[in-house]
Structure formats: C-alpha cells, structure tokens
N, C-alpha and C positions, 0 to 999 in steps of 0.2 A: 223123124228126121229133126236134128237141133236145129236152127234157123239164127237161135246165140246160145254160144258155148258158154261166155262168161256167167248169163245168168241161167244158165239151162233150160232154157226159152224152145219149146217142141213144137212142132207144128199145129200139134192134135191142142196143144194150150193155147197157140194163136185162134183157131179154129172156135174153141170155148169160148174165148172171149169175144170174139165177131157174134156168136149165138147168144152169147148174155148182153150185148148190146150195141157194144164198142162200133163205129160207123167210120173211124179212121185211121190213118196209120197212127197218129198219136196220139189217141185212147186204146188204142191195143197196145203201142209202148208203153204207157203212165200203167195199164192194167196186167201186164205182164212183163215189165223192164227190157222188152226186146228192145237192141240197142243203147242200151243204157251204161254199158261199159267200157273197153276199151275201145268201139266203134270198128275193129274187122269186117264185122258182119253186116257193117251197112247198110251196101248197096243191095245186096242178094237178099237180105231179109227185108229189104221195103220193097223190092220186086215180088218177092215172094206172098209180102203182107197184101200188098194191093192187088195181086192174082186170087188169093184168097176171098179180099173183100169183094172181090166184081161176081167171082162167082158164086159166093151167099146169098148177094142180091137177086142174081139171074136166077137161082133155085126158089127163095123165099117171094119172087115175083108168081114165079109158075105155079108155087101153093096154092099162092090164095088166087089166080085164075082159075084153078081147078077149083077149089072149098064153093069158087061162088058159082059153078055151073047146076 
C-alpha cells in the first residue's frame, strides 16, 4: 500500500526504514520523502508512520526479552 503517491513512498519502504534505523516520523520522511510533496497524504501517512513506529518497538522489545532468557 502507497502511504505517498507523489513520491511513491510504500509501506513495505516506511517499514525498511524503521529497520535501518529511522526512530521518527521525520527521519523516516527525510529517509524516504514520505510527505514531502504536495502534502495530501498527511495526516494518514503520519498515522500510519507512527502505528508502524510503535509497533517495531513493541516487536524489537519482545526480541531481545526473548535472546536474553
């Protein structure tokens, strides 16, 4: 699913960049131009960015509970 049409910003690319580092909504803009252009996409795309960032953390927490039992 596009998340921004203008720069063709996919979810699965939001998603890479949360994994490659990115901790906010804008370092996964600046890292992938989400929002970066005519601005339509907003609101749904920082809802959508910040649903994604909460739930990387919630997974990447349960990792390493688990690595360290």
């Amino acid at each position: 699913m596009y998340l921004c049409i203008c720069n063709a910003v996919s979810e699965e690319r939001v998603i890479e960049a949360i994994e490659s580092g990115c901790g906010s909504f804008n370092e996964v803009s600046k890292a992938t131009g989400l929002c970066a252009g005519c601005g339509q996409c907003a609101f749904k795309a920082r809802k959508e960015c910040e649903r994604l960032l909460c739930q990387y953390r919630k997974h990447s927490k349960n990792q390493s509970s688990f690595s360290a039992a």
